[in-house]
N, C-alpha and C positions, 0 to 999 in steps of 0.2 A: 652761707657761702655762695655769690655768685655761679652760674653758669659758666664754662668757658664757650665762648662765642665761635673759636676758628680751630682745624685739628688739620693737622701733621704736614705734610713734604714741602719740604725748606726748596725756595726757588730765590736765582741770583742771575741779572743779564751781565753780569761781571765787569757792573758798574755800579758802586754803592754797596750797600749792606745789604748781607739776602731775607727773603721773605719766606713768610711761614703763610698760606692762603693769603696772600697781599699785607700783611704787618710786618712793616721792616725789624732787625731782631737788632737792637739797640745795647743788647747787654751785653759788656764787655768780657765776661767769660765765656761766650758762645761764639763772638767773634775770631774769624779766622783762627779755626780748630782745622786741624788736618781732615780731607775729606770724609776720608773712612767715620771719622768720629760723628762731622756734621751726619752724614746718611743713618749713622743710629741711634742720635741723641734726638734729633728735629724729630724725625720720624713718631717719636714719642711726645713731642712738646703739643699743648693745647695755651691758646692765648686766650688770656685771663683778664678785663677791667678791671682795674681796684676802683670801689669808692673809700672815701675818705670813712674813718672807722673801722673798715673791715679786718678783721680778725683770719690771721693769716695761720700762728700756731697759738696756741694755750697755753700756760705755763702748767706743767704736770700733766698733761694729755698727750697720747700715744699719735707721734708725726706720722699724717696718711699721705700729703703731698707736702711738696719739693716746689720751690719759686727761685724761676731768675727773672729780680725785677727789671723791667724794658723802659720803664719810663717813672715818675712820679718819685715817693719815700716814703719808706719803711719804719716803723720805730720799735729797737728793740729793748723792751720793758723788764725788769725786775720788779719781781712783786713780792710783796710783805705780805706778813701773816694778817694784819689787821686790814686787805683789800688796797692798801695803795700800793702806787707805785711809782718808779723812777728811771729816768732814760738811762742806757748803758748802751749805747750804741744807734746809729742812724745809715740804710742800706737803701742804694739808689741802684741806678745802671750799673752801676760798678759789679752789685753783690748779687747776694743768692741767699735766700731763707732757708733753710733746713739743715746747716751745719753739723748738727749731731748726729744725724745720720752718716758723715763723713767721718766720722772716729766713733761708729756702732752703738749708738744709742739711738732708742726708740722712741722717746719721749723728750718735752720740750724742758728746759729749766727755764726757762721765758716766757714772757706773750709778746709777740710778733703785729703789730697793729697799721696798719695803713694811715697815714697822718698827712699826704698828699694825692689828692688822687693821681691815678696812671693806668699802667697797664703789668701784665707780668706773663711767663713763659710757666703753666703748671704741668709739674710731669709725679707720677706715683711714687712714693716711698720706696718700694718694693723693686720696681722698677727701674728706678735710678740705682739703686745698689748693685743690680745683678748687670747695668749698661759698663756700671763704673770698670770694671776689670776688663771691658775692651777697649778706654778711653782713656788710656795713659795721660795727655794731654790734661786733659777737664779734668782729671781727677787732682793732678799734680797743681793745676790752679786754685780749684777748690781748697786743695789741702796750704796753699797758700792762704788763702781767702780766710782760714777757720784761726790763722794766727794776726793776719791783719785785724778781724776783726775784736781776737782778744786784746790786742793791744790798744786798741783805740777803747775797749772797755776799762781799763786798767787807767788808760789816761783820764779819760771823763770823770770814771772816782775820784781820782785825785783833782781833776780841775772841780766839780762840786762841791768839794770837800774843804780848799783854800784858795780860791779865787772866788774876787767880787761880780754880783750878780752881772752887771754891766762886761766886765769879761768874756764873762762864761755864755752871754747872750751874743753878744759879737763872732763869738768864739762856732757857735750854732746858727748863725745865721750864714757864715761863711763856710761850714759843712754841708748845708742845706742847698745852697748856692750852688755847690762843686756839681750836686749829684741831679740836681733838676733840670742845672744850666740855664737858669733866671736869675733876674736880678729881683723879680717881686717872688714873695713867699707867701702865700697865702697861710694865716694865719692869727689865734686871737690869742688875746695875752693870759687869760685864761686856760688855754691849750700851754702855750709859753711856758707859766707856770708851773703846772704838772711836769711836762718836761725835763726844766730844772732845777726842779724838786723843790721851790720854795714860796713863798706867799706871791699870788698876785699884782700886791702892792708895792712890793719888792722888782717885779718886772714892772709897774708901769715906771714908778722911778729909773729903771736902766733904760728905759726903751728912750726915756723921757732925757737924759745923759745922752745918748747917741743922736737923738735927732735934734737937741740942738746945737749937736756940733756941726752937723749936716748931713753923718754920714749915712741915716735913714729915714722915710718918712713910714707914717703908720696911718691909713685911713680903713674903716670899715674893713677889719679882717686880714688887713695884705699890710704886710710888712716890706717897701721897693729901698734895695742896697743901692745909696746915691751913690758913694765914696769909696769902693771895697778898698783901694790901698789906705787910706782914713782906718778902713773896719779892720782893715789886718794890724795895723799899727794898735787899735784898741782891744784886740783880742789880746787875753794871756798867752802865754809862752805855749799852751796844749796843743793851739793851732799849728804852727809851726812846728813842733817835734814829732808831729803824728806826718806830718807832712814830708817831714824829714824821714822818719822811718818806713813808712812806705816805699816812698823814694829808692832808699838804699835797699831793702828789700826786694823791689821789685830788679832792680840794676844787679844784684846779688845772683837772683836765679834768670836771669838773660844767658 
């Protein structure tokens, strides 16, 4: 597990997003938190590099920290008893790694994996639980956050389940997109694969569907979205109703 590099007091010249020791705090649940809340949450946060691979929780190991990602993605894994595994979810700026702590579980039913590098806000297990009860706000979001994010699990089943791989890859290169705010992905089709959950050669064929329609190109490891409205018209329907539900979700609790 990395180092964290910068520790504590959130600074703002009340222009832009505030800083934690000069790292702007990009994650959207941290932003614009009533003040009382920033002075006891930051106060605790240490910023975190992910490299690519890093292993954030385990699946069946007891969560000792808590991530709001700032930058990069996350990928959250399902694993089998025979050592594979398969994506059930994907957490950017948007989200936050440790959810089960947020409905009193101690332990992961996941592995949590770094799949883009970036950066993240790490704060203690322990510590986040006992901040939670004076941060009405965070918590009320979080507890948003722990349904957003089942639901997007729940969809992803079902998009691997009956949609064609060409779908379901369009489908994640436009999640991926959302949360990094690039149009190149870094990434190999081997990675791809794993992902969503199926042979290799099954991705290079979709990959190989999409770029020549235009709407991607693929060179040494980076996947660049030439066409996203192209890419959204190629994704399945998951795109879109996860989009949709969000949506309404979030406009719900406004």
């Amino acid at each position: 597990m990395p180092t964290p590099i910068y520790r504590n007091r959130p600074k703002t010249d009340g222009h832009g997003p505030p800083t934690i020791d000069g790292s702007p705090v990009h994650n959207e649940l941290l932003l614009n938190l009533p003040a009382k809340e920033c002075a006891a949450i930051f106060s605790k946060l240490a910023f975190l590099p992910n490299r690519t691979h890093d292993v954030l929780h385990e699946a069946g190991e007891p969560i000792l920290f808590a991530y709001f990602i700032n930058s990069g993605l996350a990928s959250v894994l399902s694993v089998l008893a025979d050592g594979k595994s398969v994506e059930v979810g994907l957490t950017g700026k948007e989200g936050f790694v440790g959810l089960p702590l947020i409905v009193g579980l101690k332990s992961s039913p996941t592995r949590v994996v770094i799949q883009i590098e970036g950066s993240a806000f790490r704060i203690s297990a322990a510590v986040l639980i006992q901040l939670l009860g004076q941060c009405s706000t965070l918590e009320k979001r979080l507890q948003r956050y722990v349904q957003l994010l089942a639901m997007q699990a729940t969809q992803v089943a079902a998009c691997n389940r009956v949609h064609e791989v060409d779908e379901r890859l369009a489908r994640w290169l436009l999640m991926s997109q959302d949360r990094i705010g690039s149009s190149s992905v870094p990434l190999t089709q081997e990675f791809l694969a794993h992902m969503l959950g199926t042979r290799r050669s099954s991705v290079t064929v979709a990959a190989g569907v999409l770029q020549k329609a235009g709407l991607i190109t693929y060179k040494r490891g980076h996947v660049k979205i030439e066409d996203r409205a192209g890419l959204v018209d190629a994704a399945c329907e998951c795109y879109d109703s996860m989009l949709r539900q969000a949506s309404y979700w979030q406009t719900e609790l406004e």
